[in-house]
C-alpha positions as CSV (number, residue, x, y, z in Angstrom):
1,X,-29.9,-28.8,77.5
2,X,-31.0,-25.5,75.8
3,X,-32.6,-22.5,78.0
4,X,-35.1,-20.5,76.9
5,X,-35.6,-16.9,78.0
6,X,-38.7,-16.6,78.7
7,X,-41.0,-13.2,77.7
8,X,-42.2,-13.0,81.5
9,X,-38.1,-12.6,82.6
10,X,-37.1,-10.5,79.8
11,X,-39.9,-8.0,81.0
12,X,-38.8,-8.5,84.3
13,X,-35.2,-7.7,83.2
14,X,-36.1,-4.5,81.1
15,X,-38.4,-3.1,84.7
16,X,-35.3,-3.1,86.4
17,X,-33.3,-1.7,84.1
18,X,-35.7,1.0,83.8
19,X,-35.7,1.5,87.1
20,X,-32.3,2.0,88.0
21,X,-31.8,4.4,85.1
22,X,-34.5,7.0,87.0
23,X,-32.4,6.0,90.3
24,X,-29.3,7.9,89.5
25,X,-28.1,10.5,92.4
26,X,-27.5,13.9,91.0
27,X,-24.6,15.7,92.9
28,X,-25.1,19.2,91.6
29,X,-29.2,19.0,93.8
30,X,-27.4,18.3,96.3
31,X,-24.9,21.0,96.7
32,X,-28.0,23.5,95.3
33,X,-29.5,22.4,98.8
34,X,-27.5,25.6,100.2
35,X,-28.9,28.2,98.2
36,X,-29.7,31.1,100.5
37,X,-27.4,30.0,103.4
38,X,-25.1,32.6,104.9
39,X,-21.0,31.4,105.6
40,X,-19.0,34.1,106.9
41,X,-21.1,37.0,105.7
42,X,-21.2,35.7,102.2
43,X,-24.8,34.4,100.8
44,X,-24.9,31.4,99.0
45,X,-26.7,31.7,95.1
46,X,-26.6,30.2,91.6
47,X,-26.3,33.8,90.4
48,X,-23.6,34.3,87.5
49,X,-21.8,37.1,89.4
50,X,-20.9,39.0,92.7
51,X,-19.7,41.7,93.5
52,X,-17.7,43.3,97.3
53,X,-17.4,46.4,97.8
54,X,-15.1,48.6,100.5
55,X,-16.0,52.2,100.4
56,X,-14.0,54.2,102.8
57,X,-15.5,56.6,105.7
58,X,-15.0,60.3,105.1
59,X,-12.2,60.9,107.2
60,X,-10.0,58.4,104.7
61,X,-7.0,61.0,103.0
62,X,-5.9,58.3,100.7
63,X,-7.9,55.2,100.2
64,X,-11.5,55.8,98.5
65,X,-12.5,52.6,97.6
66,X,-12.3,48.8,96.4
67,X,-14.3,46.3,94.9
68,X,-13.9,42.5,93.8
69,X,-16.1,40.7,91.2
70,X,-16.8,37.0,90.6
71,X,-18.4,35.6,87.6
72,X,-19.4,32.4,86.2
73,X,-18.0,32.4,82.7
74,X,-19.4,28.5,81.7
75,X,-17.4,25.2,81.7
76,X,-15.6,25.7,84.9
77,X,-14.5,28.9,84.1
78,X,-14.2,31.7,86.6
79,X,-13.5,35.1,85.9
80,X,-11.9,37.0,88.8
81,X,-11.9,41.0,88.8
82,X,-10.6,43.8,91.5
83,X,-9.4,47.5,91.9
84,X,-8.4,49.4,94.8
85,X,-8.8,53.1,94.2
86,X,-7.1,56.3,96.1
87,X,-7.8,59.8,96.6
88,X,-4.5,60.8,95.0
89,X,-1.7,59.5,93.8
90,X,0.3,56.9,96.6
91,X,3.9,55.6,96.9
92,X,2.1,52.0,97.2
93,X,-1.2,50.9,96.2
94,X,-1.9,47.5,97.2
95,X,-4.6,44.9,96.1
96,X,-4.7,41.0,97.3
97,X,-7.3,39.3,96.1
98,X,-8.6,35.6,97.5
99,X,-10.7,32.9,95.7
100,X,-12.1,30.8,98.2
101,X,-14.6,27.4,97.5
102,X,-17.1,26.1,99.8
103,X,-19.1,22.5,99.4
104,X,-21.8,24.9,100.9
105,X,-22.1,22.7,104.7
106,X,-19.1,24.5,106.1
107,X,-16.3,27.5,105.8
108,X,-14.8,28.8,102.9
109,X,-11.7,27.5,102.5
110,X,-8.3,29.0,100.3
111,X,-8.7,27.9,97.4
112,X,-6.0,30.8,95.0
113,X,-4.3,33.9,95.6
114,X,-3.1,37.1,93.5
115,X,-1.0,39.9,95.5
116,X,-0.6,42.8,93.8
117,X,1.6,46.0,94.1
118,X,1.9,49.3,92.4
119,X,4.3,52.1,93.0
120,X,3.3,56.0,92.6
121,X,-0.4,55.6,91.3
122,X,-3.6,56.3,92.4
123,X,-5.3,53.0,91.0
124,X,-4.6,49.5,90.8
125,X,-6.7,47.0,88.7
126,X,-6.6,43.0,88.2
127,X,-8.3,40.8,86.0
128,X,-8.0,36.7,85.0
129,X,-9.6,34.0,84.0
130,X,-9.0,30.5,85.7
131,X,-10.6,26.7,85.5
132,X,-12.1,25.5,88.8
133,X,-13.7,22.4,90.0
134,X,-17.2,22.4,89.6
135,X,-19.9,21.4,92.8
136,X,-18.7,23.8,95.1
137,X,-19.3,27.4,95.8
138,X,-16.3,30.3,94.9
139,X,-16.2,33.7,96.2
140,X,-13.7,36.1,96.6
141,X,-12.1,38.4,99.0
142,X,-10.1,41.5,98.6
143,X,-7.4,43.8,100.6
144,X,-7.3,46.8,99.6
145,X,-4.7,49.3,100.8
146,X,-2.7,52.5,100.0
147,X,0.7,54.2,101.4
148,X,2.0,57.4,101.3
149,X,4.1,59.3,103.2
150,X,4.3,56.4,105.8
151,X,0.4,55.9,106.3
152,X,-1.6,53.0,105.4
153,X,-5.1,53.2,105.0
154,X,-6.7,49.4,104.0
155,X,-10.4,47.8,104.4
156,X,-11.5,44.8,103.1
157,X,-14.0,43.4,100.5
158,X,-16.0,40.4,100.2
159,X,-18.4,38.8,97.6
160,X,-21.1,36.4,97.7
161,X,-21.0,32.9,97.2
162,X,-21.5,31.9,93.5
163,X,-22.3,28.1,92.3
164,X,-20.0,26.9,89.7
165,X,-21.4,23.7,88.4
């Protein structure tokens, strides 16, 4: 015995199809939900870059100043950027800088690390480019620190949260 579809289930059929098309959840709204929410000091945007900054106070002899930048570079791309400065030239200059991610609901979590060390310099830049997941929000922290003659002077910096999605 033959079946016929008939034109009355074939609409039916093409409705529902239709509907679950304009049903489908969209992840990235989601984590967007966060924009403007403050974890740990660090706003959450859809900007394309941030920047910390650590100024020293005017009593600082040796450490003037450090920054860290975060940008969104496109496809999952991040570009990570950081400098620790001194007043003069230092038997160490230190800078550390963290990438951390957030789903935007919680903390900040490790996500990479880059220590870096220079000997007898005043400056000390860094500068990479690296994949990350996308959905979540990236920022970055930096230490920033100098030594001579036995003293340390070190303060910290600390960007915003960008989304990468």
């Amino acid at each position: 015995m033959k079946r016929r579809i008939s034109l009355k289930s074939m609409f039916l059929c093409a409705i529902m199809i239709f509907t679950m098309t304009f049903n489908m959840v969209n992840v990235q709204a989601e984590s967007l939900d966060y924009l403007g929410s403050i974890i740990d000091g660090s706003v959450l945007t859809d900007d394309n870059e941030a920047l910390g900054t650590y100024k020293s106070v005017a009593r600082s002899t040796y450490l003037l100043e450090g920054f860290v930048r975060i940008t969104n570079n496109g496809n999952g791309y991040v570009g990570i950027t950081g400098g620790t400065e001194c007043n003069v030239s230092c038997n160490t200059v230190k800078l550390n800088v963290y990438l951390e991610r957030s789903s935007g609901d919680g903390n900040f979590y490790s996500y990479k690390k880059w220590e870096n060390v220079d000997y007898n310099t005043d400056c000390l830049y860094f500068s990479t480019q690296i994949k990350v997941e996308k959905g979540y929000y990236y920022r970055l922290r930096g230490y920033h620190s100098c030594t001579k003659s036995g003293v340390t002077e070190n303060g910290g910096s600390r960007t915003n949260g960008i989304y990468i999605g």
